[in-house]
PyMOL Python script that loads the backbone (N, CA, C, O; Angstrom):
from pymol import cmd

cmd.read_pdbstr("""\
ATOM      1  N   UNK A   1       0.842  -1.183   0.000  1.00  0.00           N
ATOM      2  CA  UNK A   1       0.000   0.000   0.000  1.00  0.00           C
ATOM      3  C   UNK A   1       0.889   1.248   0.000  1.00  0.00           C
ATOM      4  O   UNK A   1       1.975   1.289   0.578  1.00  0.00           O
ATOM      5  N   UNK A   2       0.386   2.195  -0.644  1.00  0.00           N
ATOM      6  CA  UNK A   2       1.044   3.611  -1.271  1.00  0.00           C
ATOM      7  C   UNK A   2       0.429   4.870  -0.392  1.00  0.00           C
ATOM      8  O   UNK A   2      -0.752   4.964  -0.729  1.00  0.00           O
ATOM      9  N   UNK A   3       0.779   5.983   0.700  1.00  0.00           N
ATOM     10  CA  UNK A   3       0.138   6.497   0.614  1.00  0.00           C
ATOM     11  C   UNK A   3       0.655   7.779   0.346  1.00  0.00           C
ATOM     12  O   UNK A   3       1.642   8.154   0.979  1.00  0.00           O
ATOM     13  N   UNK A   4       0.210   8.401  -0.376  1.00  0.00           N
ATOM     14  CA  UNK A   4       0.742   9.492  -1.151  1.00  0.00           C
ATOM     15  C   UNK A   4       1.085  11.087  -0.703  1.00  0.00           C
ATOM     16  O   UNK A   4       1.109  11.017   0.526  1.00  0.00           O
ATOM     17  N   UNK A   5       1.339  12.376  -1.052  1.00  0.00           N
ATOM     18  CA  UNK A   5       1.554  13.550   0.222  1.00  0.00           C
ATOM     19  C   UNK A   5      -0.008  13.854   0.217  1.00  0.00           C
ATOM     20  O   UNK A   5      -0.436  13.647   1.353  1.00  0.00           O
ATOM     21  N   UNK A   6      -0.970  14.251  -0.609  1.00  0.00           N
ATOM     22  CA  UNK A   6      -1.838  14.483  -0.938  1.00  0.00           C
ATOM     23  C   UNK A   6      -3.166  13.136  -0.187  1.00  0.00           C
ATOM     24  O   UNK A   6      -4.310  12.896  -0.573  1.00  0.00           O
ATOM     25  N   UNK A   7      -2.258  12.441   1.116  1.00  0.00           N
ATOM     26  CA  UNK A   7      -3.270  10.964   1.461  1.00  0.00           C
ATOM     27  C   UNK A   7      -3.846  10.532   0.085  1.00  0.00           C
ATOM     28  O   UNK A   7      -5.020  10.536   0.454  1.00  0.00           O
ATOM     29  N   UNK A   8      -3.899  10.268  -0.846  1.00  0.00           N
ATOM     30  CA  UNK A   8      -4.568   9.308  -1.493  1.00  0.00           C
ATOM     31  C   UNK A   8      -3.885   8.123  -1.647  1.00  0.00           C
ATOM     32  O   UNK A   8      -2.727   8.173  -2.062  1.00  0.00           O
ATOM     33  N   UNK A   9      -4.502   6.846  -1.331  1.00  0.00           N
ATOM     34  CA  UNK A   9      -4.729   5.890  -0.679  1.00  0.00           C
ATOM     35  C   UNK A   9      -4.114   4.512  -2.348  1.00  0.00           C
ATOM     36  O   UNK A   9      -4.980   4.228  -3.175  1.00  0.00           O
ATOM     37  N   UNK A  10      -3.325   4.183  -2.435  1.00  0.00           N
ATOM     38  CA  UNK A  10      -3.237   3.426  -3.373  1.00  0.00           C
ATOM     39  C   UNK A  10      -2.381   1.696  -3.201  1.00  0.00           C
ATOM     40  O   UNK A  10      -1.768   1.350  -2.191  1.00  0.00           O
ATOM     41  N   UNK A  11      -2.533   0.982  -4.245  1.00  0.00           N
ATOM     42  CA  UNK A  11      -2.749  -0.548  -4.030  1.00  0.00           C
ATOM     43  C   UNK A  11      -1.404  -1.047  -5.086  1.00  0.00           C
ATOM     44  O   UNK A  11      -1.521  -0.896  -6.303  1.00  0.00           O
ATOM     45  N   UNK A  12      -0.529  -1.463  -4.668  1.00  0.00           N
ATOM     46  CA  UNK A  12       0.344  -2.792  -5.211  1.00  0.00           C
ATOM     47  C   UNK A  12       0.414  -4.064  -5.109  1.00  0.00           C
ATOM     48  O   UNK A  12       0.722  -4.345  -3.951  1.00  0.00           O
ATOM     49  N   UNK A  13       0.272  -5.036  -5.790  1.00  0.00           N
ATOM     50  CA  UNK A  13       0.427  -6.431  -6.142  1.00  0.00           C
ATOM     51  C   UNK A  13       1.458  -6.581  -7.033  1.00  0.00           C
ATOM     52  O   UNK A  13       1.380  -6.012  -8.121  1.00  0.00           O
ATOM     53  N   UNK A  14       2.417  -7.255  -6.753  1.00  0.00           N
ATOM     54  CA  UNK A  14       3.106  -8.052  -7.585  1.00  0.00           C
ATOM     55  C   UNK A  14       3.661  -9.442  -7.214  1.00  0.00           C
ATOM     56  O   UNK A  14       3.264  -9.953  -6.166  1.00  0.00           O
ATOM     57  N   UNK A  15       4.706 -10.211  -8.132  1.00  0.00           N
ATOM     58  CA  UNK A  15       5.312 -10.815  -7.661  1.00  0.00           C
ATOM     59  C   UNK A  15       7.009 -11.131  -7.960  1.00  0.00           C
ATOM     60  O   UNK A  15       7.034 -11.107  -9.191  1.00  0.00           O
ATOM     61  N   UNK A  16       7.982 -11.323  -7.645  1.00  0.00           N
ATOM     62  CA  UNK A  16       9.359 -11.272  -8.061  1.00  0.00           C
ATOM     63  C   UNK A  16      10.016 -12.666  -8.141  1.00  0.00           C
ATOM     64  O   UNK A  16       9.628 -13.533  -7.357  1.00  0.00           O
ATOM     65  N   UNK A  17      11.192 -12.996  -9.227  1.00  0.00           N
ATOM     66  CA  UNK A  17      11.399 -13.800  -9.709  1.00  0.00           C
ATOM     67  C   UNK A  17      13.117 -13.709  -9.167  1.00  0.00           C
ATOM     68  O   UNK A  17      13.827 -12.785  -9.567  1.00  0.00           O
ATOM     69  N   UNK A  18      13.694 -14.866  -8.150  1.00  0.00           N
ATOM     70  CA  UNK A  18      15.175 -14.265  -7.797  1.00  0.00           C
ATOM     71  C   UNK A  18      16.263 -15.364  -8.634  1.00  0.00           C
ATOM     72  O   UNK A  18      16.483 -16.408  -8.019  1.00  0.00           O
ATOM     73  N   UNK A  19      16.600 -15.286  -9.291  1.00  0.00           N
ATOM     74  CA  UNK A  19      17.934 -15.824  -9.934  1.00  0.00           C
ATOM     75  C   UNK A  19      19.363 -15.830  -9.830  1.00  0.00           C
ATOM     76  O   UNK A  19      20.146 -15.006 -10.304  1.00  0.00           O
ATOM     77  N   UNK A  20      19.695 -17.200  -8.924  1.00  0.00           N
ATOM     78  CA  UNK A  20      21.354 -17.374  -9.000  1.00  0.00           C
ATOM     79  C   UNK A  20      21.404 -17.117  -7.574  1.00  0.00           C
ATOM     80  O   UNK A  20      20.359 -16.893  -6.963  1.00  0.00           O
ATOM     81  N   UNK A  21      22.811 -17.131  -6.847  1.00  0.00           N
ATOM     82  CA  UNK A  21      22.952 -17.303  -5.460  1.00  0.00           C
ATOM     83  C   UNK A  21      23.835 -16.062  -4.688  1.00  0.00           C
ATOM     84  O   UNK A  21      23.417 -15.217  -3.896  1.00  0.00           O
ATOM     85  N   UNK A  22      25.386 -16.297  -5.285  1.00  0.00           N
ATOM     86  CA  UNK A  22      25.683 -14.976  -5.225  1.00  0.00           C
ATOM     87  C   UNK A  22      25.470 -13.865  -5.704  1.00  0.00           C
ATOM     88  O   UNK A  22      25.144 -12.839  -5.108  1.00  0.00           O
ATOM     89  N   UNK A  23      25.651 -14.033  -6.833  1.00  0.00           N
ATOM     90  CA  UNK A  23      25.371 -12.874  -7.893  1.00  0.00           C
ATOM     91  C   UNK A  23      23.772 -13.017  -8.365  1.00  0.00           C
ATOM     92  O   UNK A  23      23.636 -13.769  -9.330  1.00  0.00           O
ATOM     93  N   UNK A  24      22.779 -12.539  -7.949  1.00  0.00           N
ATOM     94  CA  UNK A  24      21.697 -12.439  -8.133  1.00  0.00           C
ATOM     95  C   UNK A  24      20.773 -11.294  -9.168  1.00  0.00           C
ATOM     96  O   UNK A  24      20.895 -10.078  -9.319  1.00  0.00           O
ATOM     97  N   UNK A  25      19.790 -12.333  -9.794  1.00  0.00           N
ATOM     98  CA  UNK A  25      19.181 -11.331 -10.540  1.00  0.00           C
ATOM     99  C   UNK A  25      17.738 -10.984 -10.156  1.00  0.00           C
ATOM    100  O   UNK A  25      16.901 -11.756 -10.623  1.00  0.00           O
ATOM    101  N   UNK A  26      17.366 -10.173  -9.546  1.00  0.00           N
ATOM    102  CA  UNK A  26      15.597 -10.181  -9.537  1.00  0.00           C
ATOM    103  C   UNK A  26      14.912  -9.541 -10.439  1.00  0.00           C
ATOM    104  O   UNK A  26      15.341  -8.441 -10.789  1.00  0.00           O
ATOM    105  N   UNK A  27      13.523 -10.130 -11.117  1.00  0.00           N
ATOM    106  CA  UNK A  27      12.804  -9.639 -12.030  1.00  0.00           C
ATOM    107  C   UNK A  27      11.493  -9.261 -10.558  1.00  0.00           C
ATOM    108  O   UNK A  27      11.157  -9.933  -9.583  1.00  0.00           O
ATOM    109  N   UNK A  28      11.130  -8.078 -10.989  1.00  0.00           N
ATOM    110  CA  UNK A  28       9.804  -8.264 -10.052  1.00  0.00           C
ATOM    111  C   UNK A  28       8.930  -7.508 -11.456  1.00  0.00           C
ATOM    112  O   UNK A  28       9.346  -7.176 -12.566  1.00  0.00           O
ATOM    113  N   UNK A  29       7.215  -7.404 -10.668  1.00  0.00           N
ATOM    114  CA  UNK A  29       6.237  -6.859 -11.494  1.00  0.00           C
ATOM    115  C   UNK A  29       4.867  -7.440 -11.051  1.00  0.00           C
ATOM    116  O   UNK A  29       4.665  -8.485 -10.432  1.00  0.00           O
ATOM    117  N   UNK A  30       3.780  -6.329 -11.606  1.00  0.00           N
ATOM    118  CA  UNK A  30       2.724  -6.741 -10.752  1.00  0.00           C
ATOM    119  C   UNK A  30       1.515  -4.945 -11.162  1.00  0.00           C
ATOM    120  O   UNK A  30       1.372  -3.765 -11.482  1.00  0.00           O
ATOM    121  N   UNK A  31       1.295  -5.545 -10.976  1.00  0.00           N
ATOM    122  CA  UNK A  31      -0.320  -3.775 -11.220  1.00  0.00           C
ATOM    123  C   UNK A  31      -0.511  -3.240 -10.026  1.00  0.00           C
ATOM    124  O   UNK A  31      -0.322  -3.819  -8.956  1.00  0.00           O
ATOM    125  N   UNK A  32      -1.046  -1.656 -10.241  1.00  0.00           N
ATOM    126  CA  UNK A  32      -0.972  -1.102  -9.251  1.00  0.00           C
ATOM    127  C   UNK A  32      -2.424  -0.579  -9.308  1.00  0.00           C
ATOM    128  O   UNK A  32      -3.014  -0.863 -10.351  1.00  0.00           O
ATOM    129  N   UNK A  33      -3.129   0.143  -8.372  1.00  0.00           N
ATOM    130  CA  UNK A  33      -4.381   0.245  -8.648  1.00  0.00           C
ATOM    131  C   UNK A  33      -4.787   1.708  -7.368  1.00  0.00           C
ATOM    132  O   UNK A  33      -4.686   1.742  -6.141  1.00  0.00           O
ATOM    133  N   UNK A  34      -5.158   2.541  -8.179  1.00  0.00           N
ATOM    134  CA  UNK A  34      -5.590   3.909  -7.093  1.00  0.00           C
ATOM    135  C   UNK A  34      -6.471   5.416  -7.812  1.00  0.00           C
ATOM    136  O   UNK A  34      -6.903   5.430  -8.964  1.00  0.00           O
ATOM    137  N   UNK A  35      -6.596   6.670  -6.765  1.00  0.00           N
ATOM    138  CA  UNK A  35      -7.767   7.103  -7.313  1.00  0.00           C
ATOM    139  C   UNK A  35      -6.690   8.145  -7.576  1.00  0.00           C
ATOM    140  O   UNK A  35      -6.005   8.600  -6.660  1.00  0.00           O
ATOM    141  N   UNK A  36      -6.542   8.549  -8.974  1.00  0.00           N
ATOM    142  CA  UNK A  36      -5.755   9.451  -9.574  1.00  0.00           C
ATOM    143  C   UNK A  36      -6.638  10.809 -10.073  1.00  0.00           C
ATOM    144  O   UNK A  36      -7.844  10.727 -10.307  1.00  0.00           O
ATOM    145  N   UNK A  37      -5.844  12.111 -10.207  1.00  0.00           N
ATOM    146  CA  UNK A  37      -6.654  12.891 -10.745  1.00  0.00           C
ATOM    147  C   UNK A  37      -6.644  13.021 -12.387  1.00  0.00           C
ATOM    148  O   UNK A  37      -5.607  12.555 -12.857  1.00  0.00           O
ATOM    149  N   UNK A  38      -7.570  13.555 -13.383  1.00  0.00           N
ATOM    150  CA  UNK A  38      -6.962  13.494 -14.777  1.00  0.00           C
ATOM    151  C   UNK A  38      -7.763  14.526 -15.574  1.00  0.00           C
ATOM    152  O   UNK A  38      -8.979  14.582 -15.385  1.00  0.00           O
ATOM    153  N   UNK A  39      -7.307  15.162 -16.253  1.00  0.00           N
ATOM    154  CA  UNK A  39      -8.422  16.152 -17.311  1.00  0.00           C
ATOM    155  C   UNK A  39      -9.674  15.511 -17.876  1.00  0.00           C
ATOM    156  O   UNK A  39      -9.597  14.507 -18.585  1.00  0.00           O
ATOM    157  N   UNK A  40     -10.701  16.023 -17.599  1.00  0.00           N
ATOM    158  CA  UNK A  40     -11.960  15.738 -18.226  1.00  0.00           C
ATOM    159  C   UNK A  40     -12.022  15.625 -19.319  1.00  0.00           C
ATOM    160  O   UNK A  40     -12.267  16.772 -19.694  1.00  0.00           O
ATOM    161  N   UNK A  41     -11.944  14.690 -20.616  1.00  0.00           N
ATOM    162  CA  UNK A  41     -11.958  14.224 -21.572  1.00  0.00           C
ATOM    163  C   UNK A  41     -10.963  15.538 -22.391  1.00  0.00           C
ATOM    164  O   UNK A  41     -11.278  16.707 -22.169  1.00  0.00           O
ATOM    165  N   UNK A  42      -9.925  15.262 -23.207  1.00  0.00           N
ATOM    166  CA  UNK A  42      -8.905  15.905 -23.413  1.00  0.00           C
ATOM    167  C   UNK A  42      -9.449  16.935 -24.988  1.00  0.00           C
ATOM    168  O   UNK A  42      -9.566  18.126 -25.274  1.00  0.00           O
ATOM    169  N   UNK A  43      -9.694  15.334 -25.802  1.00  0.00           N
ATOM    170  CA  UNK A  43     -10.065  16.187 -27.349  1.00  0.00           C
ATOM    171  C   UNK A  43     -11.045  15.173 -27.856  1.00  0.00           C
ATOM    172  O   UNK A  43     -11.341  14.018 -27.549  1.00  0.00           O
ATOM    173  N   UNK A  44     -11.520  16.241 -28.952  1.00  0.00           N
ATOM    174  CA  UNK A  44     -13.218  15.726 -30.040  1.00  0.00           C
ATOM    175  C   UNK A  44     -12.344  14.758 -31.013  1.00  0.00           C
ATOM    176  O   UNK A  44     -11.199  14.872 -31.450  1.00  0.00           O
ATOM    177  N   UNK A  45     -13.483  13.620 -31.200  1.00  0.00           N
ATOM    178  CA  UNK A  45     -13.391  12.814 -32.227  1.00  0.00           C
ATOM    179  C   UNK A  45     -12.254  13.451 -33.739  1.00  0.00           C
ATOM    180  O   UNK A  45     -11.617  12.814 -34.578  1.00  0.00           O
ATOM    181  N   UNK A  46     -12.412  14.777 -33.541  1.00  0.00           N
ATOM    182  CA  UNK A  46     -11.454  14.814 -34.919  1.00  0.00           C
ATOM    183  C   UNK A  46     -10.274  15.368 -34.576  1.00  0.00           C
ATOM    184  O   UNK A  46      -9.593  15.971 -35.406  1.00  0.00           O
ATOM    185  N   UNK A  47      -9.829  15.184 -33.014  1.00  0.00           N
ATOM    186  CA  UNK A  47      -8.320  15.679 -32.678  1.00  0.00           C
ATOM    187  C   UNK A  47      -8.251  17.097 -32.128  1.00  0.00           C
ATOM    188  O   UNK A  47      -7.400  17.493 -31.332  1.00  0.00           O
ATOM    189  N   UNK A  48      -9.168  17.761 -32.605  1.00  0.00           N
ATOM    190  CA  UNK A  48      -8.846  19.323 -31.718  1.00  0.00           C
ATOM    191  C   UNK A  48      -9.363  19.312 -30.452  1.00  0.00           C
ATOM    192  O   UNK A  48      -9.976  18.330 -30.034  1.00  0.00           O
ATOM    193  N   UNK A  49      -9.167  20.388 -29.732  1.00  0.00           N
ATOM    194  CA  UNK A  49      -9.321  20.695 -28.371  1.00  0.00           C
ATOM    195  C   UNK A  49     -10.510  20.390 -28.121  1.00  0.00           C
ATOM    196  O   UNK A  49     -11.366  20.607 -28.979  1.00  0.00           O
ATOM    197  N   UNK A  50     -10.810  19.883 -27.039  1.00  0.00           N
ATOM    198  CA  UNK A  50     -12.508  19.841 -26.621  1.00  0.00           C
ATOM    199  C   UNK A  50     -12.825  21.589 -25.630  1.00  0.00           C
ATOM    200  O   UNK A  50     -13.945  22.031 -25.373  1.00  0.00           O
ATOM    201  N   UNK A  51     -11.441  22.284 -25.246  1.00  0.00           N
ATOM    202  CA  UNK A  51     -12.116  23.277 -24.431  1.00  0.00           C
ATOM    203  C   UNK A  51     -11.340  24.311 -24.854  1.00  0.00           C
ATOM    204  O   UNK A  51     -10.121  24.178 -24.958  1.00  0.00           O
ATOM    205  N   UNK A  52     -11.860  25.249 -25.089  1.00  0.00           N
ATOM    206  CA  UNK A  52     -11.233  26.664 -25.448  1.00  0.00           C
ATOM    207  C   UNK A  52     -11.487  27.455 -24.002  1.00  0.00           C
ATOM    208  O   UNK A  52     -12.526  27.915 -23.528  1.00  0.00           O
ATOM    209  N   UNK A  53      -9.659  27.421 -23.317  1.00  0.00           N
ATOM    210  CA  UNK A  53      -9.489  28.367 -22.180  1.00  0.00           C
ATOM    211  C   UNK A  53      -9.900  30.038 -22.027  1.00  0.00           C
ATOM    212  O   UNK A  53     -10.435  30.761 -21.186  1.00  0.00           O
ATOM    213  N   UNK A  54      -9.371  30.152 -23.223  1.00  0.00           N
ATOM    214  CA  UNK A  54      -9.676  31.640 -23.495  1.00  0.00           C
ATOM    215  C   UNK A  54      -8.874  32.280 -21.954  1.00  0.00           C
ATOM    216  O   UNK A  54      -7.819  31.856 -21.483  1.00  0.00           O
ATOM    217  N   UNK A  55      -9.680  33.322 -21.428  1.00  0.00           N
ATOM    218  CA  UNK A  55      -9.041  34.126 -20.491  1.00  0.00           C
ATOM    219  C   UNK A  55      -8.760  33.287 -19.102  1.00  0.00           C
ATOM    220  O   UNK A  55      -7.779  33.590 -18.422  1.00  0.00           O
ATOM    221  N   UNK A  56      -9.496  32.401 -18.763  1.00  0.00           N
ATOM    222  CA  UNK A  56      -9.520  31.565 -17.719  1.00  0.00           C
ATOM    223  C   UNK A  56      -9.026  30.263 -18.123  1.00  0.00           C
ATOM    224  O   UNK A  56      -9.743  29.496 -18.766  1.00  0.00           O
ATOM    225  N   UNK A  57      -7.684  29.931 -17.737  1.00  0.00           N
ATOM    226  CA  UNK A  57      -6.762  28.700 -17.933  1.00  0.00           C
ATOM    227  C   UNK A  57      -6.957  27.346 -16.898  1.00  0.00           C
ATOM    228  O   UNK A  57      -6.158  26.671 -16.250  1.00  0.00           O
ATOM    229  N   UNK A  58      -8.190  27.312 -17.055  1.00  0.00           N
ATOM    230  CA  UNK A  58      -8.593  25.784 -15.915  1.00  0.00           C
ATOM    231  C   UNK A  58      -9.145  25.182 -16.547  1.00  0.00           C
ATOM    232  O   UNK A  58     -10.245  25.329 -17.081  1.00  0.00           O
ATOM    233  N   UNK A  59      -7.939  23.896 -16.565  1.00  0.00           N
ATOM    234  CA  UNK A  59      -8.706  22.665 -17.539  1.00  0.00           C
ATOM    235  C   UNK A  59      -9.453  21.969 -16.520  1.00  0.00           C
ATOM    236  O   UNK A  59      -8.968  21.906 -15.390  1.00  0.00           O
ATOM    237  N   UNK A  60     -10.677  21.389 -16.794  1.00  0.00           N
ATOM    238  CA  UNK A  60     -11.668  20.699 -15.886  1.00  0.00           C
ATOM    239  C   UNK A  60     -11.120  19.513 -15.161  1.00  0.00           C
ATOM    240  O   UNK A  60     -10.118  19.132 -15.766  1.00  0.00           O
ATOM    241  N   UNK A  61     -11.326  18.894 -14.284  1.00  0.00           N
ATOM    242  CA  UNK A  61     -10.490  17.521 -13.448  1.00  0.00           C
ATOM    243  C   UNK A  61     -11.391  16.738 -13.236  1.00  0.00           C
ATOM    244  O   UNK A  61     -12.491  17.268 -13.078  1.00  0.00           O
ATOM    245  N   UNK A  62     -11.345  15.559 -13.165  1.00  0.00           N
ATOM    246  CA  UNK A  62     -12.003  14.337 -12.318  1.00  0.00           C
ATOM    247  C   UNK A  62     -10.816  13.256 -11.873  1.00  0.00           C
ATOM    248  O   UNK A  62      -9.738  12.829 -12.286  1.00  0.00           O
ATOM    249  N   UNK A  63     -11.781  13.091 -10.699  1.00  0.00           N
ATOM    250  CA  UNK A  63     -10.941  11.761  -9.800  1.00  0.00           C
ATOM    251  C   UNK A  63     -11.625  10.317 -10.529  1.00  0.00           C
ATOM    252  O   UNK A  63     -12.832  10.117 -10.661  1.00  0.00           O
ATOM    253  N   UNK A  64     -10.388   9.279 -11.005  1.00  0.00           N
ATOM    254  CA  UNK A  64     -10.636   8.191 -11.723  1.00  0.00           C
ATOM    255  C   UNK A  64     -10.057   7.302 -10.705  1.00  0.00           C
ATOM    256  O   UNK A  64      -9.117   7.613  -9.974  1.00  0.00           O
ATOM    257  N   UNK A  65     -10.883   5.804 -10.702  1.00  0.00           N
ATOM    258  CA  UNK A  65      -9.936   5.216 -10.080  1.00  0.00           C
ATOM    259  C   UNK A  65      -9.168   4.226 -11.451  1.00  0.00           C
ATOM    260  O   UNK A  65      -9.717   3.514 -12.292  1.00  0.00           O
ATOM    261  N   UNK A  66      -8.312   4.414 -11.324  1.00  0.00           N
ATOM    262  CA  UNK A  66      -7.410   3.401 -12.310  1.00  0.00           C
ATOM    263  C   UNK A  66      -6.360   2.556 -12.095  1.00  0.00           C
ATOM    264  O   UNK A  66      -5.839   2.560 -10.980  1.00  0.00           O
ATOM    265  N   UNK A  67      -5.750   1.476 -13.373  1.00  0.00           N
ATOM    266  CA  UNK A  67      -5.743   0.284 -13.048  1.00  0.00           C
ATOM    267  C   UNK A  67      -4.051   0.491 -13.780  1.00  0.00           C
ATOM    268  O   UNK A  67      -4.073   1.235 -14.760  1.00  0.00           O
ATOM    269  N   UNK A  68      -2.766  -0.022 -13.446  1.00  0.00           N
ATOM    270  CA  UNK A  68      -1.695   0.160 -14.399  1.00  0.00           C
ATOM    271  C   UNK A  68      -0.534  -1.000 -13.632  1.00  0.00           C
ATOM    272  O   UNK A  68      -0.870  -1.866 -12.824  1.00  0.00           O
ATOM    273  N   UNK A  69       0.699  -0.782 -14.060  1.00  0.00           N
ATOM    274  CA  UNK A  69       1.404  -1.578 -13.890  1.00  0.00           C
ATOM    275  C   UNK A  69       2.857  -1.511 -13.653  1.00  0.00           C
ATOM    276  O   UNK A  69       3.423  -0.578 -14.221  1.00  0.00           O
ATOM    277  N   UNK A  70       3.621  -2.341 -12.900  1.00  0.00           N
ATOM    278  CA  UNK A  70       5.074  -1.843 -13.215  1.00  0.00           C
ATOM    279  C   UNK A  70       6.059  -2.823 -13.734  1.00  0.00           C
ATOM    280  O   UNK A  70       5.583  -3.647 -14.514  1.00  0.00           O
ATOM    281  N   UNK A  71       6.663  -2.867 -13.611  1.00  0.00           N
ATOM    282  CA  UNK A  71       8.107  -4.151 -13.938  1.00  0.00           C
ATOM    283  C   UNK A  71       9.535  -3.121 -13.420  1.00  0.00           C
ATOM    284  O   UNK A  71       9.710  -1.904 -13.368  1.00  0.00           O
ATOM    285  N   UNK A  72      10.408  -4.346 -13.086  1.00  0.00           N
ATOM    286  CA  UNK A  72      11.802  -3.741 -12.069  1.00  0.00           C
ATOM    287  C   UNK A  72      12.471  -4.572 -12.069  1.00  0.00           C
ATOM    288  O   UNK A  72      11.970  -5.680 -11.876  1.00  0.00           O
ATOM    289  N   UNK A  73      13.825  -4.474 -12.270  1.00  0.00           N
ATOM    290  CA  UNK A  73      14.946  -5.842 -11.900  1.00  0.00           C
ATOM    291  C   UNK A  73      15.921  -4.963 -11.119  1.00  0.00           C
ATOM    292  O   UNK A  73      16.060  -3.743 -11.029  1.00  0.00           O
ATOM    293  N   UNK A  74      16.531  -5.995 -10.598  1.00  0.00           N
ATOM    294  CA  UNK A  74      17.826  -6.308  -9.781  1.00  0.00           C
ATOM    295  C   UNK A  74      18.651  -6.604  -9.668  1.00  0.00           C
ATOM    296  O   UNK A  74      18.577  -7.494  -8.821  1.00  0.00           O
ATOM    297  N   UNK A  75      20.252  -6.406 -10.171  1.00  0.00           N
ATOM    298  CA  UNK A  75      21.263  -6.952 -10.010  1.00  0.00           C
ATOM    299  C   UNK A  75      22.264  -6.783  -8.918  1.00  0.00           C
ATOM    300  O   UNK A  75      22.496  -5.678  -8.426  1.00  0.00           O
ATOM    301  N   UNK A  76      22.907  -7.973  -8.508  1.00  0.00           N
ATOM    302  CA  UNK A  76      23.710  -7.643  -7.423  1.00  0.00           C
ATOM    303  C   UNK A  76      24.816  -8.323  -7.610  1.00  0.00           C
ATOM    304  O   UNK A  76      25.009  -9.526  -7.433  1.00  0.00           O
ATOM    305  N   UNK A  77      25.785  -7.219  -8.102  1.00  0.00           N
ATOM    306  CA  UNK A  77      27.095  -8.377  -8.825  1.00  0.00           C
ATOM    307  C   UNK A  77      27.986  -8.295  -7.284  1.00  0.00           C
ATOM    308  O   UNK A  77      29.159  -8.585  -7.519  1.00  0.00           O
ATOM    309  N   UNK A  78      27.765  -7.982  -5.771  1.00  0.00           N
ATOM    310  CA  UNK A  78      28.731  -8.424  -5.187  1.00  0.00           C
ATOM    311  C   UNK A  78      28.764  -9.419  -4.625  1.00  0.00           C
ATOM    312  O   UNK A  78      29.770  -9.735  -3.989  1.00  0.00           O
ATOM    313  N   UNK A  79      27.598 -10.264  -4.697  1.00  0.00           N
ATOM    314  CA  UNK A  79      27.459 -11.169  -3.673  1.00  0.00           C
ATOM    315  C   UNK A  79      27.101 -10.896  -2.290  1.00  0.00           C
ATOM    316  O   UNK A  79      26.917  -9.721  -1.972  1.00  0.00           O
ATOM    317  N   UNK A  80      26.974 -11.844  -1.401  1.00  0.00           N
ATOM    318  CA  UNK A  80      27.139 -11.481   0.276  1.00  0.00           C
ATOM    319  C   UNK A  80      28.287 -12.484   0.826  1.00  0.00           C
ATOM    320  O   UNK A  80      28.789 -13.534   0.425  1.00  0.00           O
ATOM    321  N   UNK A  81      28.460 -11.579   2.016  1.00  0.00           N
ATOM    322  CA  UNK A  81      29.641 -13.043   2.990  1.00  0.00           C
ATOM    323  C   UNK A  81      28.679 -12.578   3.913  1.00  0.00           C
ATOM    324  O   UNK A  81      27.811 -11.754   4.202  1.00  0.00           O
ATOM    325  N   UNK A  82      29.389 -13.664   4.233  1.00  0.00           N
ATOM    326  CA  UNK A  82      28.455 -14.274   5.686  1.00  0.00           C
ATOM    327  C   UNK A  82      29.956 -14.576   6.759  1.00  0.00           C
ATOM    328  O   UNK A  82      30.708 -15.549   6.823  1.00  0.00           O
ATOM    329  N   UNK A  83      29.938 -13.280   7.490  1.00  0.00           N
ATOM    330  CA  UNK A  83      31.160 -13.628   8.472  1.00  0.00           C
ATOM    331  C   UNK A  83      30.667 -14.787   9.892  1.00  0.00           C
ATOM    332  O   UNK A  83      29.759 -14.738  10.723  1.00  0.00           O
ATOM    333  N   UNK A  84      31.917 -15.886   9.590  1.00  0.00           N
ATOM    334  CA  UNK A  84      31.220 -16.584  11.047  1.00  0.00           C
ATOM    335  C   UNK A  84      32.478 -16.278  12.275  1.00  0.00           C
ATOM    336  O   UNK A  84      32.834 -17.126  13.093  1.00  0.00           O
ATOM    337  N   UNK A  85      32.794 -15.485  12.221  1.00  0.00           N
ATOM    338  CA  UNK A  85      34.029 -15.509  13.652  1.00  0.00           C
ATOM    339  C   UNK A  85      32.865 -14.763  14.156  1.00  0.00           C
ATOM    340  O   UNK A  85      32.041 -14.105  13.521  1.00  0.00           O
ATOM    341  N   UNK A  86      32.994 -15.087  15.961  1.00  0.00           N
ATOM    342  CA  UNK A  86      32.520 -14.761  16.970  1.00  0.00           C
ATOM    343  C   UNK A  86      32.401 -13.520  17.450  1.00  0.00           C
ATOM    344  O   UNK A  86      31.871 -13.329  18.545  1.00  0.00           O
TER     345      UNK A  86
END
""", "prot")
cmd.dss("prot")
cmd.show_as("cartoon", "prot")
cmd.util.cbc("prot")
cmd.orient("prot")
């Protein structure tokens, strides 16, 4: 769970894939899911603007909840030791 400066409240799932012992590779990935803000429909069916600002520059907003994703790897070319003296 994500929570953002603005508190909005958001969701991660994934899962990660670890490869090799010393030298390790991780693949991770997985969707993320939360209530984002976004411009009220951007442009008309034939590509131009849907809103002419004119003197007042406020593009309209709505809160969506939406659905997306990530992917990430990992390499760790040093290895670990594992000291055993006392």
């Amino acid at each position: 769970a994500i929570f953002t400066a603005q508190q909005k409240f958001q969701i991660i799932s994934g899962l990660g894939l670890v490869m090799g012992r010393k030298e390790r590779l991780i693949l991770h990935g997985g969707i993320s899911m939360g209530q984002v803000q976004g411009a009220l429909g951007r442009f008309k069916d034939d590509g131009t603007e849907m809103y002419n600002l004119g003197d007042n520059p406020v593009v309209p907003m709505e809160n969506k909840f939406r659905f997306g994703y990530f992917f990430g790897f990992t390499y760790n070319i040093t290895g670990f030791k594992i000291n055993n003296k006392p």
